[in-house]
N, C-alpha and C positions, 0 to 999 in steps of 0.2 A: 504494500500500500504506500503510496507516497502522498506529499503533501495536495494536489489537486484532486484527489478521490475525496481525501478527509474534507476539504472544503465545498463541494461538491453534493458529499454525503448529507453534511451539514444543512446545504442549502435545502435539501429536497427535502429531509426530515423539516426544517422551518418553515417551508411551503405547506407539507400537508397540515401541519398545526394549524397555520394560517387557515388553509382552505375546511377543517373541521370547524372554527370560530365562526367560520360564514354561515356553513350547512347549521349549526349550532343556531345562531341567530337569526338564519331563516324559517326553521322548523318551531313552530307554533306548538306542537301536538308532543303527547308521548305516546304515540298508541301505534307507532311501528317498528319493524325489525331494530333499529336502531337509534332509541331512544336517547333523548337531551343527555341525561346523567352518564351514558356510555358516549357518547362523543365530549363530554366536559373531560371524562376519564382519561380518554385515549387522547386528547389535548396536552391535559396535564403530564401525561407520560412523555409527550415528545418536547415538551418546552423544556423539562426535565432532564431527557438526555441529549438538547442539547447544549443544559446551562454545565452539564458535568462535561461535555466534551469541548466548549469552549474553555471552562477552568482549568483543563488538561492542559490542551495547547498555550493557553497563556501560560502556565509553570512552564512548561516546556519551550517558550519562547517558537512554538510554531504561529503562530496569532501574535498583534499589538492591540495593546490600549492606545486609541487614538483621544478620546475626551468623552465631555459629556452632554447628551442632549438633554432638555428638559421638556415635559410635555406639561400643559395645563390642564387641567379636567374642567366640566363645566361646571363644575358644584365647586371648583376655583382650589381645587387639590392640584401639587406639583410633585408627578412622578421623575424621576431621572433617571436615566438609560445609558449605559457604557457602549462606546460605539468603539467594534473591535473590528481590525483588520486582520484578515490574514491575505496570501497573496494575490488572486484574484476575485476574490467578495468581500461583504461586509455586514457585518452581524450586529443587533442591539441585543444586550440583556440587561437585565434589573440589576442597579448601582447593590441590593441588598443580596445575591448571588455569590460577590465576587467582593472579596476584599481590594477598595479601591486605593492605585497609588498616584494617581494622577487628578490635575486641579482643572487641566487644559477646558475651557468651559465652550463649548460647539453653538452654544445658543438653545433655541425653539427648534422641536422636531415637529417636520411638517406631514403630514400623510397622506398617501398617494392612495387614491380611489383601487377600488379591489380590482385585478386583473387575475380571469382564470388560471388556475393552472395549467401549463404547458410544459409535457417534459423536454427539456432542453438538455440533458446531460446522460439521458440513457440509463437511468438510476431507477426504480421504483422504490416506494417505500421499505420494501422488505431488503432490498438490498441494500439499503442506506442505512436498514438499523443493524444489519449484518458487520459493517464497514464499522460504522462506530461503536458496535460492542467490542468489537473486536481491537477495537485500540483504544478502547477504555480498560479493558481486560488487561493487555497485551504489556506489559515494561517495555518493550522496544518498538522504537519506531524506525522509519527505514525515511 
């Protein structure tokens, strides 16, 4: 595995999250195969592993902390979000994740309108949690 799979893997796992929060928010109903509370679940799971697989590669110095966005909420609450790079994408996680060592402040993070998913990288879900367990598991990386 080298470092564009990990990032890669990363992404798609963060799409499907994404894309369960939609299904999640558009589904009214509990009364079918796949109820609200099982996709909250299965959300929770992937945001999960990939605030542990971003923790990794920041110890590991695969990923940078770049700074910090701030969101406002409308009830006038301000979350803050660590904007991480590694080499060809870019990841937010929650400032309360990740013990933070940087002040760099990014401003207001803006939000871009939901666009479907598209797979671009040839990955599905199941092999992008396959990638990342496996180098959450793993001591060595390549």
């Amino acid at each position: 595995m080298n470092a564009t799979d990990l990032e890669e893997a990363v992404y798609t796992i963060n799409k499907a999250a994404k894309r369960l929060k939609y299904i999640r928010h558009k589904t009214g109903y509990t009364k079918s195969k796949c109820s609200v509370e099982k996709l909250l679940k299965k959300q929770e799971y992937l945001y999960d592993l990939k605030n542990q697989i971003i923790n990794k590669a920041l110890l590991e110095g695969v990923a940078n902390e770049e700074g910090i966005h701030r969101v406002k909420k409308s009830n006038g609450d301000e979350i803050s979000y660590v904007y991480v790079r590694f080499t060809n994408r870019s990841f937010h996680i929650p400032v309360g994740s990740i013990e933070c060592k940087i002040t760099n402040d990014l401003g207001n993070l803006s939000y871009r309108t939901y666009v479907p998913f598209k797979g671009s990288n040839g990955f599905n879900t199941g092999k992008a949690k396959n990638i990342l367990n496996s180098y959450l598991f793993n001591s060595e990386y390549n």
